[in-house]
N, C-alpha and C positions, 0 to 999 in steps of 0.2 A: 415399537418403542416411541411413544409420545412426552413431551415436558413440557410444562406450560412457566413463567416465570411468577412467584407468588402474587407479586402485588397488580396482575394479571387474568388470572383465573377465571375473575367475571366475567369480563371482556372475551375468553374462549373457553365457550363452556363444551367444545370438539369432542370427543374421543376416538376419534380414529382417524387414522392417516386421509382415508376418502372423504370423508368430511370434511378437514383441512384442504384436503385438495379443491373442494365446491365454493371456496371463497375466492375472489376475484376482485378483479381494481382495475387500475390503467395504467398499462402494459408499458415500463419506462426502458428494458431490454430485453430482447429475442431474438439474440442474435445467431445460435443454435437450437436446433429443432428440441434436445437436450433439458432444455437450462431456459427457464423464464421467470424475469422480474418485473413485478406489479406493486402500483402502490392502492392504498383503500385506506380507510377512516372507518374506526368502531370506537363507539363509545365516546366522542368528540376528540380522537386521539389519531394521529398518522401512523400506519406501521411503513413496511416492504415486504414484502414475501419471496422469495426464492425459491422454488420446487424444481425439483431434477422428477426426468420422466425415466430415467432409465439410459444408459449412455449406448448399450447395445456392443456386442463382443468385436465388431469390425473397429470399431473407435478404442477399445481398450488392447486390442495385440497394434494397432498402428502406434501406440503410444509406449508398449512393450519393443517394437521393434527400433524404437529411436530412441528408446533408453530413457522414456520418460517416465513418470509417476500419472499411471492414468486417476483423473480426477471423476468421478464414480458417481458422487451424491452430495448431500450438503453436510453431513457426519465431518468432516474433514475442516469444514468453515465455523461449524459450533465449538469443534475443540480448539480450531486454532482462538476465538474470540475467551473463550475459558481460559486457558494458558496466557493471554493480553492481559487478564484482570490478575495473577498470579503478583502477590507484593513485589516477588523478586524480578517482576519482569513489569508491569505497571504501565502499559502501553495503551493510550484512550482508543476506542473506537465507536463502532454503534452497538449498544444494546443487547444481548439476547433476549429477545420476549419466546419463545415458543420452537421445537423442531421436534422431529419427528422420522420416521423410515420405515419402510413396509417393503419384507423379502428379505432374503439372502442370495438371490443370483444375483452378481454384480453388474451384471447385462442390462437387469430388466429393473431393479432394486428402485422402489420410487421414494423421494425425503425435501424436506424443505425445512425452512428459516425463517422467522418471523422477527425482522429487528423495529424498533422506536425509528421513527423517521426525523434525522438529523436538520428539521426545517431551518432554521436559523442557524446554515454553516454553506461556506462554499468552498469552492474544493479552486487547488491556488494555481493548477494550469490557469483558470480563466480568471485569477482574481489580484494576481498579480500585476498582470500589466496594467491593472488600474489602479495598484498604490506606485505605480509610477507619472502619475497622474496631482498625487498630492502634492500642496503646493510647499511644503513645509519638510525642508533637506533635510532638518535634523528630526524628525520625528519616520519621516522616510528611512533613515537608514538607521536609526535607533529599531524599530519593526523587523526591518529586511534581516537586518545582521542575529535580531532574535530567532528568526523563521529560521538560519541558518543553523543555530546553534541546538535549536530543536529537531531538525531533518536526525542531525545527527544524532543528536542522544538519543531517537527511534531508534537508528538505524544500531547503532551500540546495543540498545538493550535486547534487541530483534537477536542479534548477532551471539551476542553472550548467551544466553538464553539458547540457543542449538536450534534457532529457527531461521528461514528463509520465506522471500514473500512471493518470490517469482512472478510478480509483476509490479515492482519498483520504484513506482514511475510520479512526477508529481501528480499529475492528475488523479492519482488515488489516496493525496492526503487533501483531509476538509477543517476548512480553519472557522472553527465556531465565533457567532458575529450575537450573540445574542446578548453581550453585556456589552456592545461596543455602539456607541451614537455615530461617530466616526471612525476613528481608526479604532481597532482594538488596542488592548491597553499591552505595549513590551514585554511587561512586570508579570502578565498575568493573563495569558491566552491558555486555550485547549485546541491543540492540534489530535483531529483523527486519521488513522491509518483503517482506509477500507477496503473488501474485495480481499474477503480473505481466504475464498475457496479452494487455492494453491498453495498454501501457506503448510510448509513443511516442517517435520521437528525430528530432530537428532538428538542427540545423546550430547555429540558436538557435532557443530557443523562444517562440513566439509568447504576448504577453501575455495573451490569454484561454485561455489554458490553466493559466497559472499561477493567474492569478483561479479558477479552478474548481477546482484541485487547493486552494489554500489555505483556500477560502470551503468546500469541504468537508470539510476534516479539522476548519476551527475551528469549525463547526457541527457535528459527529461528539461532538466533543471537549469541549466546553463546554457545549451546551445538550441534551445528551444528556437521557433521562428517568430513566433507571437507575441514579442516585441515582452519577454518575460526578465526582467531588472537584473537578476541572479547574474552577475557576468562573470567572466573567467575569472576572476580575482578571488570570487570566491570562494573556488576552485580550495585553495588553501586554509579559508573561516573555517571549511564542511571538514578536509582531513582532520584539524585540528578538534575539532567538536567530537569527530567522532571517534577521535584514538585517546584523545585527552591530552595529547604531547604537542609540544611546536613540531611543524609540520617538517623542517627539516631531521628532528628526531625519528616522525614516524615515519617516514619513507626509509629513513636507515633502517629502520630496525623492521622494517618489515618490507623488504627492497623488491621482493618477487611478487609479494602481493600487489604492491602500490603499478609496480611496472604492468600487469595483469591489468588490472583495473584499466589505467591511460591505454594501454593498447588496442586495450576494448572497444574505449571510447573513441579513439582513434580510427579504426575499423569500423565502426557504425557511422561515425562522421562520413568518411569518405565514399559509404555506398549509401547515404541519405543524403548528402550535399556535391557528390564528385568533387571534393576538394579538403585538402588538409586542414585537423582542427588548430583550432592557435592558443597555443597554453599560455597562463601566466608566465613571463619570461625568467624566473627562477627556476620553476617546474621545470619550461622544455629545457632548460640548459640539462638539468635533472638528470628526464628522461633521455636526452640525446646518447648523456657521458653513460649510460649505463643499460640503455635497449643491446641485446643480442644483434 
């Protein structure tokens, strides 16, 4: 099974999974024997490539044994990016240009991905604490306050839509800079959501998924150490964004979720810092009156 994206074709005139496998670049993660990503230039154009070698059956029953979703190939990353581009779900990321898969043992099964390389975007772990930098309060937090209200409506449309991203985290969204001289414009950015080889899809999605997709982007996001601007406060911009209600609504009405979530967050704090997270002081009152 190979597909190539139309206005593409030139640029991979491949046919077959082995020959996709013979193109090469410079190797930007490797961090399982598994799973290798490279970048390369054809046709005065950047892609990425992704190729899964075969994950091997010791890796997929450990992943059975812990009740995970073992992750196989790239099959699973082209549909989640298919399903992003869906009207009703409308979620920006990178690209499909090209994928592929050769086998049916799930063991040995080899497949990859060819996306557009997002040059002109950086991704807001690291790009953040530089718009705390800027010297200009009001266009600062005009910015900040949009990036927040964007996390969210991802995170809403991800949600609604019966998907999960299982890995959360800000360092997986990239904030395109290619119309921006300096700051990019409030009015008028393109946030991407990338890394999407875990990215799972329900029918609806089961609530501890959402707890774990939320409780990790708002620990990514907020209690970062890298001096990342997002502070506790806006702890309740992100609820509100992402339920569509005042925050003291959506905690009512969704009292076990929202406690899930903070507990989470609470728990990760405490074995990543040995010490208590510090809520907005509305929230902890919140959480206090209402934890088990």
């Amino acid at each position: 099974m190979i597909g190539v994206r139309e206005d593409s074709k030139d640029l991979f005139p491949e046919q077959t999974v082995d020959e996709f496998f013979s193109i090469d670049g410079e190797t930007v993660k490797h961090v399982v024997a598994s799973r290798r990503i490279f970048r390369f230039e054809r046709g005065g154009r950047h892609f990425y490539m992704k190729v899964h070698y075969g994950v091997g059956w010791a890796e997929i029953f450990k992943n059975l044994l812990q009740f995970k979703k073992p992750i196989i190939g790239a099959e699973n990353e082209w549909k989640a990016i298919r399903a992003f581009g869906q009207p009703d779900v409308d979620i920006a990321t990178t690209p499909l240009v090209a994928w592929g898969k050769q086998g049916w043992n799930p063991a040995t099964q080899r497949s990859f991905i060819i996306t557009d390389a997002l040059d002109d975007s950086v991704d807001l772990e690291h790009w953040l604490p530089e718009l705390e930098q800027w010297p200009n309060q009001s266009e600062r937090l005009c910015l900040k306050r949009a990036i927040i209200r964007r996390l969210g409506d991802i995170a809403r449309r991800l949600h609604n839509s019966g998907m999960n991203h299982r890995d959360f985290y800000l360092c997986h969204f990239r904030l395109d800079m290619s119309k921006a001289e300096d700051l990019p414009n409030a009015e008028d950015f393109e946030l991407y959501l990338m890394d999407l080889h875990r990215v799972e899809q329900y029918g609806e999605l089961p609530e501890r998924w959402a707890v774990k997709d939320i409780a990790g982007l708002l620990f990514s996001t907020l209690f970062d150490s890298k001096g990342i601007i997002l502070n506790r406060s806006d702890i309740i911009r992100f609820i509100e964004a992402y339920t569509g209600q005042r925050w003291r609504d959506a905690v009512a009405n969704r009292r076990d979720f929202w406690l899930k979530v903070l507990e989470r967050i609470m728990r990760t704090y405490r074995k990543d810092k040995g010490k208590a997270a510090l809520l907005p002081a509305c929230l902890q009152q919140w959480y206090e009156l209402n934890k088990s």
